[in-house]
C-alpha positions as CSV (number, residue, x, y, z in Angstrom):
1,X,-6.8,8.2,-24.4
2,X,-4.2,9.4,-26.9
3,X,-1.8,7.9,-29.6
4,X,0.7,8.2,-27.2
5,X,-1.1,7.0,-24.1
6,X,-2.3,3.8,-25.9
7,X,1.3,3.3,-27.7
8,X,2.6,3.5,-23.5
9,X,0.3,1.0,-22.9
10,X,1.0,-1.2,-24.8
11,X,4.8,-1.2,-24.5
12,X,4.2,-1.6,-20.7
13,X,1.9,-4.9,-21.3
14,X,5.1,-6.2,-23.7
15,X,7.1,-5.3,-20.7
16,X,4.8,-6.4,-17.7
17,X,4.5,-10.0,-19.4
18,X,8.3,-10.2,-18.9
19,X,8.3,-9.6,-15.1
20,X,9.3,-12.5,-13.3
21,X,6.1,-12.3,-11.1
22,X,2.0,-12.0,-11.6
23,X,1.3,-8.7,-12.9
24,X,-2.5,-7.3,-13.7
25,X,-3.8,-4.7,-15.4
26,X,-5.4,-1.4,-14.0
27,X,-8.9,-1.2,-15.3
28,X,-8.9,2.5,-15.2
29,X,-7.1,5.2,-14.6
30,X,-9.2,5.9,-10.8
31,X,-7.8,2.6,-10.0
32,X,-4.5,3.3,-8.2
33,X,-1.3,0.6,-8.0
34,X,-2.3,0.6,-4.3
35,X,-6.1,-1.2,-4.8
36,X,-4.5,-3.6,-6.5
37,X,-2.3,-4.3,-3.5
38,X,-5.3,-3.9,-1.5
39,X,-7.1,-6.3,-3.6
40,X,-4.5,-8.7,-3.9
41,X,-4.2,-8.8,-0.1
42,X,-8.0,-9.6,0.1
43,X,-7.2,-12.6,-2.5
44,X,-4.6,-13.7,-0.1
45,X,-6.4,-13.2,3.6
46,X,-9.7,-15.2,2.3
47,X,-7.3,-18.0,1.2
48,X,-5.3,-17.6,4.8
49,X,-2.1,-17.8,3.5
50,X,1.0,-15.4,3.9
51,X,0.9,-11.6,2.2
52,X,4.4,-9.9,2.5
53,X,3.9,-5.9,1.2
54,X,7.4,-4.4,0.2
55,X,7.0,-0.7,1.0
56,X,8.1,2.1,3.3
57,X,7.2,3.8,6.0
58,X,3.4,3.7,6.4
59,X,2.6,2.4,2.8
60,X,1.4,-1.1,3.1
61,X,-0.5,-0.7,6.4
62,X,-3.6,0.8,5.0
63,X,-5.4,-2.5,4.8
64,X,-8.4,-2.8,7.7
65,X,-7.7,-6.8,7.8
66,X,-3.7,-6.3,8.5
67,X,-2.8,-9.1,10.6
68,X,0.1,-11.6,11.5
69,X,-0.4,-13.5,7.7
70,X,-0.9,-9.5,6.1
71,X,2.3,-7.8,7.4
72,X,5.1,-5.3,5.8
73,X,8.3,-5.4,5.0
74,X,9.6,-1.8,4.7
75,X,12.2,-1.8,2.3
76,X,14.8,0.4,3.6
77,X,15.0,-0.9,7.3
78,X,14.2,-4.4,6.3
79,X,11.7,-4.1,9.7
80,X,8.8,-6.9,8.9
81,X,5.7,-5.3,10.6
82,X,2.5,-6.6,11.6
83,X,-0.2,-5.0,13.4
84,X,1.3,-4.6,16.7
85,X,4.1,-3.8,15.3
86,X,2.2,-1.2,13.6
87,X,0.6,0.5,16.7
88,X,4.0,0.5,18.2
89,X,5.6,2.3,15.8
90,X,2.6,4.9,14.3
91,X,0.5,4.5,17.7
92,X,-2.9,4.0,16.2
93,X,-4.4,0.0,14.7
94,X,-4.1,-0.5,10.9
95,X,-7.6,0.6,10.4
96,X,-6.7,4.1,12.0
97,X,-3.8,4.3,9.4
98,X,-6.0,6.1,6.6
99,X,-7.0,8.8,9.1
100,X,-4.0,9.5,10.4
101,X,-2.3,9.6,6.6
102,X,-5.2,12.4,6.1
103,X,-4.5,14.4,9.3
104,X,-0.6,14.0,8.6
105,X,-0.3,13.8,4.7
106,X,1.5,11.4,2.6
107,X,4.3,13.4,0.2
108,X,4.9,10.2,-1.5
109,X,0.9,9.6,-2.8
110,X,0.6,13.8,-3.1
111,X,-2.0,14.9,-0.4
112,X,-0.3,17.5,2.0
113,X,-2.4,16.6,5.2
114,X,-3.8,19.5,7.5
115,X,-1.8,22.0,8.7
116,X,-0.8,21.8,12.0
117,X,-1.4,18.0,12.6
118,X,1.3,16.0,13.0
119,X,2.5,12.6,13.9
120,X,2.1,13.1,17.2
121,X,-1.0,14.6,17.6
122,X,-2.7,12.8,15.0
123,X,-1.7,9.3,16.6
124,X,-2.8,10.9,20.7
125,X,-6.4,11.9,19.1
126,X,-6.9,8.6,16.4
127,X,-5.2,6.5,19.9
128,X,-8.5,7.5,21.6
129,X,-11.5,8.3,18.7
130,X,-10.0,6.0,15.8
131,X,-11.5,7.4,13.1
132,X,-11.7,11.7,12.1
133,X,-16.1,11.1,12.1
134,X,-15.6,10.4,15.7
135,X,-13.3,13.1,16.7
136,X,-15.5,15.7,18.8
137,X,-15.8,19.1,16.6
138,X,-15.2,21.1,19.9
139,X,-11.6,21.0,21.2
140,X,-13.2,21.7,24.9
141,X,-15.3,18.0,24.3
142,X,-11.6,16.5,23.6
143,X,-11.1,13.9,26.7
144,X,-7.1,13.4,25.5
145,X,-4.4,16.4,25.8
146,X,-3.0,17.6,23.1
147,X,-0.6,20.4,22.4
148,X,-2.7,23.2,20.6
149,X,-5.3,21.5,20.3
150,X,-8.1,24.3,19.9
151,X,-6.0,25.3,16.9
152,X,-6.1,21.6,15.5
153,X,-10.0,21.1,16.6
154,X,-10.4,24.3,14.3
155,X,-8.3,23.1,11.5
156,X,-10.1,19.6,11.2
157,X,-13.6,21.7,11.4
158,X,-12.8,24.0,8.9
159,X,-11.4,21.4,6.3
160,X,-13.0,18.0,7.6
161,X,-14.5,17.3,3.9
162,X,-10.3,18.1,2.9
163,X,-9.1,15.2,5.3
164,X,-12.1,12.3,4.9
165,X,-11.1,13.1,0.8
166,X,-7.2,12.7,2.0
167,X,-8.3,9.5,3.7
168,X,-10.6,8.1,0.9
169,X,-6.9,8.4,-1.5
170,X,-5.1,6.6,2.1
171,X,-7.9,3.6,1.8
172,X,-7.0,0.5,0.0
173,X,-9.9,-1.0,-1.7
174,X,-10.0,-4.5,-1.7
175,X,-13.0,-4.7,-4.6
176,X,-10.7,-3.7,-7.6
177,X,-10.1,-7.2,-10.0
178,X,-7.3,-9.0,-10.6
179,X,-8.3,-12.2,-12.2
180,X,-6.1,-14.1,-10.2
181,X,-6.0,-16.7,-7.1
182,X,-3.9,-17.2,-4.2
183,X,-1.8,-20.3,-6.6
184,X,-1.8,-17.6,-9.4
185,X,0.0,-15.3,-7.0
186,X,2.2,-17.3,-6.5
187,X,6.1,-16.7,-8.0
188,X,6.9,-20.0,-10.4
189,X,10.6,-18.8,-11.4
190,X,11.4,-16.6,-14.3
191,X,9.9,-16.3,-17.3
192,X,11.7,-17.2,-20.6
193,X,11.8,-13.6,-21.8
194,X,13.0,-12.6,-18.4
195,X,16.8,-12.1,-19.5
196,X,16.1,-10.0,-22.0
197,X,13.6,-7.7,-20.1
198,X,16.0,-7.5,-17.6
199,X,19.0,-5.9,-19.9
200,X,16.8,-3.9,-21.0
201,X,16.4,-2.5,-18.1
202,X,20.5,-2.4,-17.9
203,X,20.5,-4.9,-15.2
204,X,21.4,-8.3,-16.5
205,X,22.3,-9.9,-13.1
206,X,18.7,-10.2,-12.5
207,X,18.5,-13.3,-14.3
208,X,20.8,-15.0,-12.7
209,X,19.7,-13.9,-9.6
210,X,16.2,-14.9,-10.5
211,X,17.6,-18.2,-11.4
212,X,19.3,-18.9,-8.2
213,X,16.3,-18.1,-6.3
214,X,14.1,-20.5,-8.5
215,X,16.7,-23.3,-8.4
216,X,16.7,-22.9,-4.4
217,X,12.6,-23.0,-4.2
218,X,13.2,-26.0,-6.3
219,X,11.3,-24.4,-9.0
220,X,12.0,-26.0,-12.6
221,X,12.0,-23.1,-15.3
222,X,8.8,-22.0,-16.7
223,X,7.4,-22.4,-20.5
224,X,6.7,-19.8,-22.9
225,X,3.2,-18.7,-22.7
């Protein structure tokens, strides 16, 4: 790591301790903003309480142990998903989400998919074999009809190492550490150093906004640390 990577750094962690919420540090740099949601989601299913993900689209529903207390709420729509919301809207379970990110590919993370594949087909072939291991080599062994599928069946064969790598980058991992419990997770109001973060960031509403929220929640405001 640079000068300039490490002076980043540390002018994130000044800003990050600001941030009205629990924040955690990446170990490394192969630790992606998305185990730590996977992680955090672990912390929060083994303590059975509530996990809301703020995403879009198919982001959030990458976790194998999505269910009615691990659900989504995509940003833009405002649609709060949980897992059969999920098959109803991608047509394949939570834990076929990874594969069918690899067939389809994700823009948004940076992995193009296969050619060829496409929401449709990937979520009639995952509906059937859930997972690309289990998808018969041989478009002739397929027991589901799908458009072109000896040109897809050829695709996967070709570059099946390309799409298990394309799902490994889909997978949340719920091992990554984030020093923190269920009660730690848990939003306590703003910070003292919260208004300032905020018009730094040109947005000075946010504290009040923050404020309002905490005052409604009954939430007294917090000390310095």
């Amino acid at each position: 790591m640079g000068l300039r990577d490490r002076a980043s750094e540390r002018q994130a962690e000044a800003e990050s301790a600001a941030c009205p919420g629990t924040v955690t540090a990446r170990e490394s740099f192969e630790q992606r903003r998305n185990d730590l949601g996977g992680d955090a989601r672990s912390v929060v299913d083994d303590a059975h309480a509530r996990h809301v993900g703020v995403g879009g689209d198919a982001d959030g529903h990458l976790s194998a142990r999505m269910a009615d207390r691990i659900v989504q709420l995509d940003r833009r729509t405002r649609e709060l998903r949980n897992e059969s919301a999920v098959r109803q809207k991608f047509g394949v379970p939570p834990t076929s989400i990874p594969d069918w990110l690899a067939l389809v590919g994700d823009s948004a993370d940076g992995y193009p998919g296969l050619r060829g594949w496409g929401a449709r087909s990937a979520a009639t072939v995952l509906a059937r074999y859930q997972h690309l291991e289990h998808i018969p080599r041989l478009a002739t062994e397929w027991d589901v009809s799908v458009r072109g599928s000896m040109r897809l069946a050829t695709t996967l064969a070709e570059q099946r190492e390309r799409a298990l790598l394309f799902r490994e980058l889909a997978t949340l991992r719920t091992d990554a550490p984030i020093g923190a419990d269920v009660d730690a997770l848990c939003w306590a109001g703003p910070r003292p150093d919260f208004e300032a973060w905020a018009k730094r960031l040109g947005a000075p509403e946010l504290r009040e906004r923050a404020s309002m929220l905490a005052a409604r929640r009954g939430l007294g405001p917090r000390a310095r640390a």
